[in-house]
N, CA, C and O atoms as a GROMACS GRO file, in nm:
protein
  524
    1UNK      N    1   3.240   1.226   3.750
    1UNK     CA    2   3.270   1.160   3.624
    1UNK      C    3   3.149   1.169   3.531
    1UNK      O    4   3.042   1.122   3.567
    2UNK      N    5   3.164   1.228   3.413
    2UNK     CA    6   3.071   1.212   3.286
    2UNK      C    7   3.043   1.099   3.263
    2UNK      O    8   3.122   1.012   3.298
    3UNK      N    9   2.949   1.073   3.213
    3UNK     CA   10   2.918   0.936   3.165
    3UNK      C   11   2.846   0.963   3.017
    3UNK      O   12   2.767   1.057   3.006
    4UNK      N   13   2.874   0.884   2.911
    4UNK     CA   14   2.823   0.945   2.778
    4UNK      C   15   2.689   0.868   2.671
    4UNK      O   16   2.713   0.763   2.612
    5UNK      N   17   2.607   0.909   2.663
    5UNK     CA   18   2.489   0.804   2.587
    5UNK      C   19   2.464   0.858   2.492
    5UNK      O   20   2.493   0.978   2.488
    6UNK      N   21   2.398   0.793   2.371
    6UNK     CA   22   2.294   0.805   2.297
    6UNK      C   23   2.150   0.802   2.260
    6UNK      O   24   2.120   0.708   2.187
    7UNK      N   25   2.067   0.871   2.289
    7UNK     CA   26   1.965   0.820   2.235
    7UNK      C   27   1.884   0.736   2.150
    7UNK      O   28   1.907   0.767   2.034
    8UNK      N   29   1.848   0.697   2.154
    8UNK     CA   30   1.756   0.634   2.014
    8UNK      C   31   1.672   0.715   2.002
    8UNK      O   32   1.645   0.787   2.098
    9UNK      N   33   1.577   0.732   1.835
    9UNK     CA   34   1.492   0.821   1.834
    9UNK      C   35   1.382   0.755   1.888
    9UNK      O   36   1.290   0.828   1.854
   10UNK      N   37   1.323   0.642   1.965
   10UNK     CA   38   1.194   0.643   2.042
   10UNK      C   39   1.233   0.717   2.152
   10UNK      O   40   1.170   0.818   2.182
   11UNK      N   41   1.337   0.678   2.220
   11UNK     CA   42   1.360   0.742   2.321
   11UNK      C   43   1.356   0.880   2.358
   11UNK      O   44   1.308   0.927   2.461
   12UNK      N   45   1.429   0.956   2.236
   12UNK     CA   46   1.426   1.092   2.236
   12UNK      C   47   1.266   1.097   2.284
   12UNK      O   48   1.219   1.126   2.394
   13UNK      N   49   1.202   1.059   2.162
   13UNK     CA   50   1.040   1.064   2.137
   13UNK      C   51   0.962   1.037   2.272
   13UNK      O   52   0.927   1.148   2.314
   14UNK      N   53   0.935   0.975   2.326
   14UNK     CA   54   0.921   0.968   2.484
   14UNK      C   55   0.982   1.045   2.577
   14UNK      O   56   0.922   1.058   2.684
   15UNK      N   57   1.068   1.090   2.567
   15UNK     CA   58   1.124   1.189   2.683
   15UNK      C   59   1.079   1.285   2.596
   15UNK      O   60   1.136   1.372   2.661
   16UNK      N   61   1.033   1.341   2.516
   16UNK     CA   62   1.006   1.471   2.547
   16UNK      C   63   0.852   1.474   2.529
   16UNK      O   64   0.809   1.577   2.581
   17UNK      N   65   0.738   1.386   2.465
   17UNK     CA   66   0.632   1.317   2.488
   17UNK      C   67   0.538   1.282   2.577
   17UNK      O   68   0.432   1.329   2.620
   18UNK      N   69   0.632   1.148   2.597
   18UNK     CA   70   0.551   1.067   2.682
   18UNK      C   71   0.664   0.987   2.788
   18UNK      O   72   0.689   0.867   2.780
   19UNK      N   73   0.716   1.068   2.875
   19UNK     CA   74   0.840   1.038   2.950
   19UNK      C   75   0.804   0.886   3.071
   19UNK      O   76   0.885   0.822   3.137
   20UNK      N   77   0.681   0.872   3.064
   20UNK     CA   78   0.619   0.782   3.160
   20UNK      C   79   0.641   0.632   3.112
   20UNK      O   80   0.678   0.529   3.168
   21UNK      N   81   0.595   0.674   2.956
   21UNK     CA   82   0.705   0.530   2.936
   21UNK      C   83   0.844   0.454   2.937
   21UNK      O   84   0.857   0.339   2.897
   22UNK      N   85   0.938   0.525   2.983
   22UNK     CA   86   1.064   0.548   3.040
   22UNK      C   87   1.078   0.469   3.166
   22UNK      O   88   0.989   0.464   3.252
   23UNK      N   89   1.166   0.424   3.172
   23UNK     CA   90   1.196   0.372   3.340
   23UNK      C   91   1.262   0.448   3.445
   23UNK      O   92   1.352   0.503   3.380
   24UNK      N   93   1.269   0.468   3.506
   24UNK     CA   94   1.308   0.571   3.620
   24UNK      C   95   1.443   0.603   3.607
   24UNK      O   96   1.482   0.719   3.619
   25UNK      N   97   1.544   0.477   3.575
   25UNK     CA   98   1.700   0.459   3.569
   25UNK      C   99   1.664   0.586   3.439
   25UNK      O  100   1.673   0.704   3.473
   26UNK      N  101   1.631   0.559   3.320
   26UNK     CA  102   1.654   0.622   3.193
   26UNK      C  103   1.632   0.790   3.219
   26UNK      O  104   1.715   0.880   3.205
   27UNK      N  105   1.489   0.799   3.262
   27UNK     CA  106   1.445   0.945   3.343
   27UNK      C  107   1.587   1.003   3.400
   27UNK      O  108   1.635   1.107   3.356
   28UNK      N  109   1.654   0.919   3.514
   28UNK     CA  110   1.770   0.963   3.579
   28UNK      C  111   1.837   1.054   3.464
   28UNK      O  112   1.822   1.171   3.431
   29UNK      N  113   1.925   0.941   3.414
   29UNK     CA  114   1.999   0.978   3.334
   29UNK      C  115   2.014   1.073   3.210
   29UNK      O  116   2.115   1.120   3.158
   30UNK      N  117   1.881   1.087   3.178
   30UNK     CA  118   1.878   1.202   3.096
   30UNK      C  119   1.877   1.323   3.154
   30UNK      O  120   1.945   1.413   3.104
   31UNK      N  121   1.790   1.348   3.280
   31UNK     CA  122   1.792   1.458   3.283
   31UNK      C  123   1.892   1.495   3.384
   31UNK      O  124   1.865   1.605   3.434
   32UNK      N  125   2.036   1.420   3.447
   32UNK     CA  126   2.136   1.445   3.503
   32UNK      C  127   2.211   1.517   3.453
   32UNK      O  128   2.291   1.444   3.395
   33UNK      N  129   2.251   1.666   3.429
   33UNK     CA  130   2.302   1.759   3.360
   33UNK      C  131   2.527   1.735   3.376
   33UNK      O  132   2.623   1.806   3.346
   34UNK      N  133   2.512   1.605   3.435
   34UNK     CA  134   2.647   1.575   3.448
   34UNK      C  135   2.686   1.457   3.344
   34UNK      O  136   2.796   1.431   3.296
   35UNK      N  137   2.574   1.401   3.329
   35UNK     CA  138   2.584   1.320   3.162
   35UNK      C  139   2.579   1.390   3.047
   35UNK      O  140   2.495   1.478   3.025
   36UNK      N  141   2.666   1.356   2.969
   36UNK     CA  142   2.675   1.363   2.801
   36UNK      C  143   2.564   1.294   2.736
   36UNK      O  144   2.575   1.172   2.734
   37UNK      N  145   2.448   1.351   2.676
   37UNK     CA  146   2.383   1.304   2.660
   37UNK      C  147   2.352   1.345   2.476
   37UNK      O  148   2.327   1.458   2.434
   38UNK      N  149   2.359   1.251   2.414
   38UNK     CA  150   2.384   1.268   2.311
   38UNK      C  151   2.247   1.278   2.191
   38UNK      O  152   2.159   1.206   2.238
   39UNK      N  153   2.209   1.325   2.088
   39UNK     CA  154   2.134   1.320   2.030
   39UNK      C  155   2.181   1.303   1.864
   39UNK      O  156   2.238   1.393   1.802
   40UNK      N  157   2.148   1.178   1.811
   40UNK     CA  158   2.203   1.200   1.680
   40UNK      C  159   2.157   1.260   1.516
   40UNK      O  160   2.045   1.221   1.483
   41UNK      N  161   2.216   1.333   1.430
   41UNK     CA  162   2.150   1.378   1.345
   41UNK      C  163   2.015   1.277   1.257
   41UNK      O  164   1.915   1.323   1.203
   42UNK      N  165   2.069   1.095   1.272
   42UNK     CA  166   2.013   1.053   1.190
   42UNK      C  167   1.888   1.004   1.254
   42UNK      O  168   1.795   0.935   1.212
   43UNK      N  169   1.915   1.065   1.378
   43UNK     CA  170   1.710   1.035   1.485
   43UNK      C  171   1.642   1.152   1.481
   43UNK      O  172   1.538   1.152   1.546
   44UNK      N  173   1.689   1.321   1.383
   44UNK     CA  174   1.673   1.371   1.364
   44UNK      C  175   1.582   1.365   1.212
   44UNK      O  176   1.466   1.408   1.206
   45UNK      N  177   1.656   1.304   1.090
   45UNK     CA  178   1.619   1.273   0.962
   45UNK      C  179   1.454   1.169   0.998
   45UNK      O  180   1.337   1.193   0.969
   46UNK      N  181   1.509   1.068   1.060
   46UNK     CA  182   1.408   0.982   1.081
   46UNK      C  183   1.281   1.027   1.134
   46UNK      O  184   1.182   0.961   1.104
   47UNK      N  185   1.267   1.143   1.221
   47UNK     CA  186   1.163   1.183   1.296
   47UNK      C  187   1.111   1.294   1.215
   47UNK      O  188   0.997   1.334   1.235
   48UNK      N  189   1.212   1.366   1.096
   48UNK     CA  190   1.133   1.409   0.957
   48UNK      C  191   1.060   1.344   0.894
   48UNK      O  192   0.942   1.376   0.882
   49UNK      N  193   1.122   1.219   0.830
   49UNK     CA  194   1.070   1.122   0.753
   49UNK      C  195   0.910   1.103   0.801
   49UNK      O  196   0.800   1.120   0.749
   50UNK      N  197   0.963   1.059   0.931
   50UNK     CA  198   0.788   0.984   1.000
   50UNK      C  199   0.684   1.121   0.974
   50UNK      O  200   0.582   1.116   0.906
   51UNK      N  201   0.727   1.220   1.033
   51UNK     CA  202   0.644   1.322   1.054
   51UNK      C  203   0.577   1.367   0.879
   51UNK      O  204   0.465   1.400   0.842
   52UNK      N  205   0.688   1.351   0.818
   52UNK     CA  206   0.623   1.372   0.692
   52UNK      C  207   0.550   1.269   0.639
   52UNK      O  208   0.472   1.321   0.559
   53UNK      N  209   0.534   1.158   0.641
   53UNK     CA  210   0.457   1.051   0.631
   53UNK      C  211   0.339   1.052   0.751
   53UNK      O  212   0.257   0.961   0.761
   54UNK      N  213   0.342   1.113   0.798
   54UNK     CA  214   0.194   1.138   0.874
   54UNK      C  215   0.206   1.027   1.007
   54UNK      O  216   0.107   0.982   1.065
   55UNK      N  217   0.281   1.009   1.024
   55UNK     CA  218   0.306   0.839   1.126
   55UNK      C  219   0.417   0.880   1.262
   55UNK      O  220   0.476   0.794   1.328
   56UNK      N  221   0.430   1.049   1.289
   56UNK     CA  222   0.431   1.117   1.424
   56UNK      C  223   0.367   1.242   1.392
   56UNK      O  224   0.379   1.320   1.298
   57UNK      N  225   0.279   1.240   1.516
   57UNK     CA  226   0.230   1.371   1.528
   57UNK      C  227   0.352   1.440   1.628
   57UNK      O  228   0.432   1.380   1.699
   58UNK      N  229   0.337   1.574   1.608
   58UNK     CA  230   0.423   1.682   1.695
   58UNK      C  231   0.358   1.786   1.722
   58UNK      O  232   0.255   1.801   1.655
   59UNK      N  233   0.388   1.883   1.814
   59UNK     CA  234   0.316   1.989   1.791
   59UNK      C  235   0.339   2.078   1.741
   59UNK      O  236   0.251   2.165   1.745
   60UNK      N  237   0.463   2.108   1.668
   60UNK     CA  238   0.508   2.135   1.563
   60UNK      C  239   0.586   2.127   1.464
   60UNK      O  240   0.639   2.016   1.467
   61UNK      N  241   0.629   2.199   1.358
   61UNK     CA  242   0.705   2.131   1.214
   61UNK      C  243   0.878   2.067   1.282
   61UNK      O  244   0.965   2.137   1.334
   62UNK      N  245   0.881   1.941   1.264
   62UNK     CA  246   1.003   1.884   1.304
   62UNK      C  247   1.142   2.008   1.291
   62UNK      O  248   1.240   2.003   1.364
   63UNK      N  249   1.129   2.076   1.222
   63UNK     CA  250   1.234   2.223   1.184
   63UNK      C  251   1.263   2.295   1.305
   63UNK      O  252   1.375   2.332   1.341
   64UNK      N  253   1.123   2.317   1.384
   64UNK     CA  254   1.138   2.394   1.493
   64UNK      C  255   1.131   2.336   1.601
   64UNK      O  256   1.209   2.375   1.689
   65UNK      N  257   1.049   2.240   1.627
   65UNK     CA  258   1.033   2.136   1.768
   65UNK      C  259   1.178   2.053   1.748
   65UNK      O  260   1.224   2.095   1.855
   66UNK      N  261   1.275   1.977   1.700
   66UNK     CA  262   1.360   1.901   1.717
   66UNK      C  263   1.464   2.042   1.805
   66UNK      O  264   1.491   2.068   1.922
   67UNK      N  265   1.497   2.108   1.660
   67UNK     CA  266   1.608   2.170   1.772
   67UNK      C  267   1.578   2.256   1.895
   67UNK      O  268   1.673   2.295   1.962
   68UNK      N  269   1.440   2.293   1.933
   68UNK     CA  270   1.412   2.323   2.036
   68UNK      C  271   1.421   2.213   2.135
   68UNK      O  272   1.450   2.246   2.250
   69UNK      N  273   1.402   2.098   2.113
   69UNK     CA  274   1.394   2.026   2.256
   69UNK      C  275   1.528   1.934   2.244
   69UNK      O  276   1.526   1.816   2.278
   70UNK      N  277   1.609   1.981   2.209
   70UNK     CA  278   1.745   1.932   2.198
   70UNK      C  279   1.814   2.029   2.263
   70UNK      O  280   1.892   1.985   2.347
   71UNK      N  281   1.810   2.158   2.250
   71UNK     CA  282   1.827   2.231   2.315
   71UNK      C  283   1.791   2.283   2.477
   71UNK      O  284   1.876   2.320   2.559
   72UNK      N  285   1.680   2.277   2.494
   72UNK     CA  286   1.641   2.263   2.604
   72UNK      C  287   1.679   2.142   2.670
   72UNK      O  288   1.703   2.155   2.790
   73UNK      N  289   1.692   2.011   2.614
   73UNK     CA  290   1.724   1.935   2.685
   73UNK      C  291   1.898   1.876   2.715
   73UNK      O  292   1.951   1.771   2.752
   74UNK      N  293   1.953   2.049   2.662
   74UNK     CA  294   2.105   2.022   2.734
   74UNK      C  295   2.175   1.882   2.660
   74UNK      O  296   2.271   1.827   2.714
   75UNK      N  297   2.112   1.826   2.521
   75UNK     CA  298   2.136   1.741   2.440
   75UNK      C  299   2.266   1.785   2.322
   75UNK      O  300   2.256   1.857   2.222
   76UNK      N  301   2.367   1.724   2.368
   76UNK     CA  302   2.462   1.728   2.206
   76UNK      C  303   2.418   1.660   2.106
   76UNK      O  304   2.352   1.556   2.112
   77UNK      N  305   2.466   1.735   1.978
   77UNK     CA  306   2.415   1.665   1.875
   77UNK      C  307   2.528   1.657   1.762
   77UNK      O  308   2.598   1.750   1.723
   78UNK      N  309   2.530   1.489   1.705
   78UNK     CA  310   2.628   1.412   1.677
   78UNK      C  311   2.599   1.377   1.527
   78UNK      O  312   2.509   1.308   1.479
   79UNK      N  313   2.696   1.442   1.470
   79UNK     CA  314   2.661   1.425   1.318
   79UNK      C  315   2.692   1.319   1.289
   79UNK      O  316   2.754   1.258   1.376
   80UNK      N  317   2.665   1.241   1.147
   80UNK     CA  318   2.710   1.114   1.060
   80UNK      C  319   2.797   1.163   1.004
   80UNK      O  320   2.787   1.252   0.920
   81UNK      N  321   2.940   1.089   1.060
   81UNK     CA  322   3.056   1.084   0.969
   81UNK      C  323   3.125   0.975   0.896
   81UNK      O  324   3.150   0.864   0.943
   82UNK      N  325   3.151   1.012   0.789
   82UNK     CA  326   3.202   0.880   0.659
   82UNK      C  327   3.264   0.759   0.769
   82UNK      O  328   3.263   0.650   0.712
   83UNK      N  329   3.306   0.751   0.880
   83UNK     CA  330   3.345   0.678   0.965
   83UNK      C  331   3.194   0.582   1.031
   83UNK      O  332   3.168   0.462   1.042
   84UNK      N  333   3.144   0.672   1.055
   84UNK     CA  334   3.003   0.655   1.094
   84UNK      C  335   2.942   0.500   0.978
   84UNK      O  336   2.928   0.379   0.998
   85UNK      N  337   2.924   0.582   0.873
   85UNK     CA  338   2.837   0.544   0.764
   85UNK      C  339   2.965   0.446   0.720
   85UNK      O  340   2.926   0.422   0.606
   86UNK      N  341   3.086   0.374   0.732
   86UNK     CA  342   3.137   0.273   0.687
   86UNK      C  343   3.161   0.193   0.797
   86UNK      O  344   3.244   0.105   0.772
   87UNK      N  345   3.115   0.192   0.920
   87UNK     CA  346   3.093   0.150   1.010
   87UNK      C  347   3.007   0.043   1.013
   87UNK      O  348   3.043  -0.067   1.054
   88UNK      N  349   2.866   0.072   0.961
   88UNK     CA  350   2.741  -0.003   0.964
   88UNK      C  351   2.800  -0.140   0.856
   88UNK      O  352   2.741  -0.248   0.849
   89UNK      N  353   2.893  -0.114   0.799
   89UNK     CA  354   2.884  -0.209   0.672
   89UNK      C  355   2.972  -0.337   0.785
   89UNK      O  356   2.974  -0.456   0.755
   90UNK      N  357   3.030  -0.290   0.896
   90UNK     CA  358   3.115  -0.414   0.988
   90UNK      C  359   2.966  -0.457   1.089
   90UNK      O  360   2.987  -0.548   1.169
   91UNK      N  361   2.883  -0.422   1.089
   91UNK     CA  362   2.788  -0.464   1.193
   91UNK      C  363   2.707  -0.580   1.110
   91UNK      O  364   2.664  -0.557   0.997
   92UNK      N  365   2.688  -0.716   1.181
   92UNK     CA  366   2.637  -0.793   1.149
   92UNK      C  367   2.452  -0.769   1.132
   92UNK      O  368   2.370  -0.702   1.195
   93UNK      N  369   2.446  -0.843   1.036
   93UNK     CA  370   2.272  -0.810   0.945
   93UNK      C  371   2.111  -0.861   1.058
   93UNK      O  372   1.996  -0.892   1.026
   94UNK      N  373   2.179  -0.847   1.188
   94UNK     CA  374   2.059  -0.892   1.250
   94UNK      C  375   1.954  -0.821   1.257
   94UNK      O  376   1.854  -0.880   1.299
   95UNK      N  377   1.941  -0.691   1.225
   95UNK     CA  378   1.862  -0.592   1.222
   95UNK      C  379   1.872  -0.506   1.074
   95UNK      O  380   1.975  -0.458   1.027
   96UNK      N  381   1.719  -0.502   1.009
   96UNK     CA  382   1.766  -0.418   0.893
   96UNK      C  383   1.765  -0.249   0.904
   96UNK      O  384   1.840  -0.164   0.855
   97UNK      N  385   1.666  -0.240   0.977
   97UNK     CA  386   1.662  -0.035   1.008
   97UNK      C  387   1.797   0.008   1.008
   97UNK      O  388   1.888  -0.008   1.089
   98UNK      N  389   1.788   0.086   0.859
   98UNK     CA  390   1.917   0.167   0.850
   98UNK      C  391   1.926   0.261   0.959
   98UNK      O  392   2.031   0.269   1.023
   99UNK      N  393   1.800   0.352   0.993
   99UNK     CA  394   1.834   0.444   1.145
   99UNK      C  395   1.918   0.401   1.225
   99UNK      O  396   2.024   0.453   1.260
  100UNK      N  397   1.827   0.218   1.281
  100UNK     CA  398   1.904   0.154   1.397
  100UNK      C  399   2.032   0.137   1.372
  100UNK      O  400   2.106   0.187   1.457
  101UNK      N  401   2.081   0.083   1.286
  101UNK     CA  402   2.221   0.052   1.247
  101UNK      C  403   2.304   0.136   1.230
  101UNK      O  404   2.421   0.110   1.256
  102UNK      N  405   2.257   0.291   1.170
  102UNK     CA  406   2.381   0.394   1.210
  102UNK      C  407   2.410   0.436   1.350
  102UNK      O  408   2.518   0.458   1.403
  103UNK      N  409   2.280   0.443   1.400
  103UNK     CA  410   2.263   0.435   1.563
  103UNK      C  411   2.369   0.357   1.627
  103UNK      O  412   2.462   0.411   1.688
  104UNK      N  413   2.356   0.229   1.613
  104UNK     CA  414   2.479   0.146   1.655
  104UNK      C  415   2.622   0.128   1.620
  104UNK      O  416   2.715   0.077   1.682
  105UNK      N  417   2.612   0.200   1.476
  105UNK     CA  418   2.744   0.195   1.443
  105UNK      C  419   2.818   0.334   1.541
  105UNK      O  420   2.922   0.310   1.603
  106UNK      N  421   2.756   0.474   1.548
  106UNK     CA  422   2.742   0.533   1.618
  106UNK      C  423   2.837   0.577   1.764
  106UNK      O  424   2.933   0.639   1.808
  107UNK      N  425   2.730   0.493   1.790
  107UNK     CA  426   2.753   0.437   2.000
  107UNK      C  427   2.923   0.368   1.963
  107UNK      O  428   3.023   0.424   2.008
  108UNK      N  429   2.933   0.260   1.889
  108UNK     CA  430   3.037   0.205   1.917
  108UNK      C  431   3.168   0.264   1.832
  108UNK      O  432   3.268   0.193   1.840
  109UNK      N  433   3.175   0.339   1.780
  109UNK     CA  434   3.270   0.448   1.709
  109UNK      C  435   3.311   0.534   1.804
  109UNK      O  436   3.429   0.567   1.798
  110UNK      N  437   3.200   0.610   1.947
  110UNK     CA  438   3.194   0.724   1.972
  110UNK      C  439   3.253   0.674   2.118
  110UNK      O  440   3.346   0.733   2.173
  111UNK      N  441   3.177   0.537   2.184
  111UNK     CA  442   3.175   0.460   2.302
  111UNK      C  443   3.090   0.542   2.363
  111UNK      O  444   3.127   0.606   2.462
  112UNK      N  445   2.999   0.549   2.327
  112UNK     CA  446   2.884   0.562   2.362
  112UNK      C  447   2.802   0.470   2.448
  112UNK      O  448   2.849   0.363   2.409
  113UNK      N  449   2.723   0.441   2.528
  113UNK     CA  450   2.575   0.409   2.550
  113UNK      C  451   2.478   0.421   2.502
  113UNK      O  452   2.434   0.535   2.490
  114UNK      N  453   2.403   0.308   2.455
  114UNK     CA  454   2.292   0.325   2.365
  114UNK      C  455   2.150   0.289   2.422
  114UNK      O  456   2.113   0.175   2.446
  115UNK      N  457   2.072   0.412   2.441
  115UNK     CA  458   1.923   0.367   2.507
  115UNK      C  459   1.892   0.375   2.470
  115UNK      O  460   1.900   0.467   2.389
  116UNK      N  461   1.783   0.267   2.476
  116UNK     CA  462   1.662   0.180   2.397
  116UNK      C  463   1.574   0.126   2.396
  116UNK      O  464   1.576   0.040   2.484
  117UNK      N  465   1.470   0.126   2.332
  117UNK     CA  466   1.354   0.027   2.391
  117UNK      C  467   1.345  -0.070   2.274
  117UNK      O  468   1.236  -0.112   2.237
  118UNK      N  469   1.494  -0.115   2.198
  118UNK     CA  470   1.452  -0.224   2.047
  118UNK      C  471   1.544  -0.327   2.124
  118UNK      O  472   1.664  -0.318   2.152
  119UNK      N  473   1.440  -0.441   2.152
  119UNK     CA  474   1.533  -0.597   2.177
  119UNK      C  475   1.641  -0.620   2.060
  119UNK      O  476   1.745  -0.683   2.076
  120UNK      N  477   1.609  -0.572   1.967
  120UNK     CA  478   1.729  -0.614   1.861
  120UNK      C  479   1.833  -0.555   1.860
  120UNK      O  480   1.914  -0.606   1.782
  121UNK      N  481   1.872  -0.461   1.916
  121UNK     CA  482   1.968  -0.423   1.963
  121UNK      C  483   2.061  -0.509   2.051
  121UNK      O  484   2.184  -0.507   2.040
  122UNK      N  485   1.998  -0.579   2.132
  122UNK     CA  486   2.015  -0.682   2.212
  122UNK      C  487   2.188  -0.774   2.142
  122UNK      O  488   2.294  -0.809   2.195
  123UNK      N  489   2.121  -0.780   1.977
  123UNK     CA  490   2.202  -0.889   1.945
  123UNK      C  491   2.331  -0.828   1.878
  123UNK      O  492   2.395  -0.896   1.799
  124UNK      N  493   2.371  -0.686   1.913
  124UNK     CA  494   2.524  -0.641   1.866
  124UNK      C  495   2.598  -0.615   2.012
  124UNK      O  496   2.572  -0.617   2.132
  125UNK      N  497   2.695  -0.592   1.931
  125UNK     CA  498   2.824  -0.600   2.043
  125UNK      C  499   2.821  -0.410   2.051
  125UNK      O  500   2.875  -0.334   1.970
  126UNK      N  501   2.745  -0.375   2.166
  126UNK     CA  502   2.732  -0.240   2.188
  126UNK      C  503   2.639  -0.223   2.342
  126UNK      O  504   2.537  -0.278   2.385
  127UNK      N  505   2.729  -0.123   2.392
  127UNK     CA  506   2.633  -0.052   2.523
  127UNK      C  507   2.554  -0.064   2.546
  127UNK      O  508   2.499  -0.020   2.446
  128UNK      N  509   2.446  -0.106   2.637
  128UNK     CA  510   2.300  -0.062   2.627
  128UNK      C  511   2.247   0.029   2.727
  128UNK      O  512   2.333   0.063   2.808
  129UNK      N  513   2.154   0.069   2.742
  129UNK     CA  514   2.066   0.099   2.890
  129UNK      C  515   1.925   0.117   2.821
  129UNK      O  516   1.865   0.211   2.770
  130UNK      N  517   1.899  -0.012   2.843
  130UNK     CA  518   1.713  -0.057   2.830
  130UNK      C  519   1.649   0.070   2.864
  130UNK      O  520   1.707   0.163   2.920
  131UNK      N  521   1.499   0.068   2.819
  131UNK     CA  522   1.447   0.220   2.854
  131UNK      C  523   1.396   0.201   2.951
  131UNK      O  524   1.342   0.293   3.012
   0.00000   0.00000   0.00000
């Protein structure tokens, strides 16, 4: 049986990083090539953003390192659809990060699993698996 998740973009960011900060369960599961393991476009935008603001280093231009290690890492990748993006407007305001919140709108559109290392996540009605 498949089982299907999402990333968050720390998470991405640590597994391909700094995987040690990860918990062993999360380690599992990503790199179990029998999970759906999902990667979304808008942890893609966000990890532009940062990188262009100087606030992630990479070892190279987000252009070529994202879809390389999305690729290599046997990762689907899940566009924002108008479903997506009118989604966030039903999720209650406990969190403002637009990332996080398409993230969650996301997972629960798709039924997804959402891994994470943001307690605020904590407070919607959605999947989790802690990192």
């Amino acid at each position: 049986m498949t089982d299907h998740y999402l990333v968050d973009t720390h998470i991405w960011i640590w597994w391909n990083g700094a995987p040690d900060r990860l918990s062993d369960q999360v380690k599992r599961v990503i790199a179990d090539a029998r999970n759906d393991v999902v990667f979304s476009v808008a942890s893609g935008w966000e990890i532009a953003i940062k990188h262009g603001l100087g606030r992630l280093k990479l070892p190279e231009s987000p252009e070529h390192y994202v879809p390389k290690r999305v690729a290599t890492n046997r990762m689907r990748v899940l566009p924002i659809t108008l479903a997506h993006s009118l989604g966030v407007g039903r999720l209650p305001n406990h969190h403002r990060d637009p990332f996080d919140r398409i993230l969650i709108a996301q997972a629960r559109q798709e039924g997804l699993t959402l891994i994470t290392a943001d307690d605020a996540f904590l407070d919607y009605d959605v999947d989790l698996l802690p990192r």
